[in-house]
N, C-alpha and C positions, 0 to 999 in steps of 0.2 A: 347103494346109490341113495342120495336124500334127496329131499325134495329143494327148490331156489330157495327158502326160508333157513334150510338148516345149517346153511353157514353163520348166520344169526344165531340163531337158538346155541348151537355148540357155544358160541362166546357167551352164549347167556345162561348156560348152564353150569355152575360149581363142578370142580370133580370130586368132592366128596359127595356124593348121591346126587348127583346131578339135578341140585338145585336151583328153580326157576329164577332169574333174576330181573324180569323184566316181566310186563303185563301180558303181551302175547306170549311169554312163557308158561305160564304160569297157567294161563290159558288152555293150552294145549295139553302142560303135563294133568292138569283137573278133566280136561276132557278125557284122554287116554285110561285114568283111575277112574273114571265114573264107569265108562266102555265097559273096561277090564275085570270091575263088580257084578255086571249087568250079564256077559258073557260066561265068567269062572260062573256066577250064582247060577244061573242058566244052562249052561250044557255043562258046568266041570273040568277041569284044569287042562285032564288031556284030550278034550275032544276040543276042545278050545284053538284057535290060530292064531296068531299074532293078526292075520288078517280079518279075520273076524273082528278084533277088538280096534282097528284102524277106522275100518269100516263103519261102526258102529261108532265113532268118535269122530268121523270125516274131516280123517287127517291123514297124509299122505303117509305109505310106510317109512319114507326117510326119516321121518318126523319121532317116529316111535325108538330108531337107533338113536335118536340125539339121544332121548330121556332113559332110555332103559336097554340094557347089554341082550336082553332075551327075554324068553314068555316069562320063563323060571323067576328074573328079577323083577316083571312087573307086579308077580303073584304077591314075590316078597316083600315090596311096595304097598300093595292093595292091603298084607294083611296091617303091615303097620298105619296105613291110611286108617281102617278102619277103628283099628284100638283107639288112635288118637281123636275119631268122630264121636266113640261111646265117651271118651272121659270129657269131651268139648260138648256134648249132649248132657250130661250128667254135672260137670262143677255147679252152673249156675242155681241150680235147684240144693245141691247139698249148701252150697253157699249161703243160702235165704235160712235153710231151716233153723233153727230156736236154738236144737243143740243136739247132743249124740244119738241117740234114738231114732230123733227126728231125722236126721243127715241118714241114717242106713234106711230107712222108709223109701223118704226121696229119692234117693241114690239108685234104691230099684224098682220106683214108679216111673223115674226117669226111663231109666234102661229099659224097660217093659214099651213105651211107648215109642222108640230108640227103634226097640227091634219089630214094632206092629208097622212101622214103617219103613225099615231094610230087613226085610225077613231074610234075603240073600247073605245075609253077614252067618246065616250058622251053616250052610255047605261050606260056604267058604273057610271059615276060621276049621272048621270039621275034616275039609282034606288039606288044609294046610298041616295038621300032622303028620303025613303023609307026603307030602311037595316039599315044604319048608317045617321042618319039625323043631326050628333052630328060631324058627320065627313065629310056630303055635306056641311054643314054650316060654317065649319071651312078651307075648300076651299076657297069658295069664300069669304072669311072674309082677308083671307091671301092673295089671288090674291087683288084685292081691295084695301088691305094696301099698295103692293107694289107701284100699278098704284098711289094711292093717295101720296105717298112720293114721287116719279117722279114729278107730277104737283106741288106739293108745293117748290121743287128745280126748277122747272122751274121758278114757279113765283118770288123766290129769286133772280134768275138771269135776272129777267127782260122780259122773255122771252114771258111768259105765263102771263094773267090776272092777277092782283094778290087776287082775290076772289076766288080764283079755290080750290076747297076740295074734300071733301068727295062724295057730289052730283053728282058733274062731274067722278070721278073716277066709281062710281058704275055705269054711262051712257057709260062710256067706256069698264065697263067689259061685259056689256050686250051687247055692242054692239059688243065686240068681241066675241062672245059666237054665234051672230046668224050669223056673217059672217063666222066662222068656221062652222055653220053649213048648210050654201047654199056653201059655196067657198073649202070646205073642204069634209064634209061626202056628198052632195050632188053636188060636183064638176062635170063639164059637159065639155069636148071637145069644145074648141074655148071660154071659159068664158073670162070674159076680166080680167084684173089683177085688186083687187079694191083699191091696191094702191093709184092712186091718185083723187081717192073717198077718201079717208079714208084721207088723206093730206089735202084736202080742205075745209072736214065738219070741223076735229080740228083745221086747222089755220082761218076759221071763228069763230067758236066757243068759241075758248080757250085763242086762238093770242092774246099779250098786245095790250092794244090800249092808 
């Protein structure tokens, strides 16, 4: 049963992933995804209810069938939500930097800051291997690609190695994954900034020679 509104919302919703197309849509599908963060990060996938995430989005359960077939697709929604809030957290800063170096600094001082403020993104993306293993994978397949197109315009430009691929990219995203999670979820009073850690492993490592 939906709620009076979701005769509305179904016309407003795409059937390819039922994309909002109007502002109360859009509305509601953002409410339901913030909910659904709050809850997964919170109690974990299967203690989780669909009710729970309505509730906590005060928005009728009809409202949840317009946008999403079950718990399982909002999961799979939430993870891709997120990947796409780190890389939307993360451009404008690589954007500004000077150049190659600079851009993998920023890229995970960004992200570092990214995750002291959604700490809930690492249960989540963490039993998405497990819920959605199709949608953890496609995560870091995505982050990854980015990091590896960065290094390879670095090394066009001289900047970077010009060997640098794939291998380094996937050393970079791992590496960014557990300084989010000492500097980030497990952040402590007086930590040092790893900044210019994280500057001087890459300009050894990466740096043209």
């Amino acid at each position: 049963m939906r709620d009076a509104g979701g005769t509305q919302a179904a016309a407003d919703a795409g059937e390819a992933g039922r994309v909002p197309r109007t502002a109360r849509g859009r509305r509601t599908h953002r409410a339901l995804l913030d909910a659904a963060a709050q809850e997964f990060g919170t109690r974990g996938f299967h203690a989780t209810g669909i009710t729970d995430i309505t509730r906590r989005a005060g928005v009728a359960l009809g409202s949840f069938y317009t946008w999403f077939e079950s718990k399982e697709a909002i999961f799979r929604a939430l993870v891709s939500d997120l990947s796409r809030q780190v890389k939307e957290a993360v451009a404008p800063h690589v954007a500004a930097a000077p150049d190659a170096l600079a851009r993998e600094v920023a890229a995970t001082t960004a992200f570092l800051a990214f995750v002291r403020d959604r700490d809930l993104i690492y249960r989540i993306i963490d039993e998405a291997e497990f819920v959605a293993p199709d949608a953890h994978a496609e995560h870091y397949r995505t982050t990854v690609a980015r990091i590896e197109a960065r290094l390879r315009a670095g090394a066009a430009e001289g900047s970077l190695r010009d060997d640098v691929g794939e291998v380094e990219a996937w050393a970079i995203a791992g590496m960014n994954v557990f300084l989010g999670l000492r500097y980030g979820v497990w952040r402590k009073a007086g930590d040092p900034d790893p900044a210019p850690a994280v500057e001087a492993l890459l300009t050894r490592g990466l740096g043209a020679r």
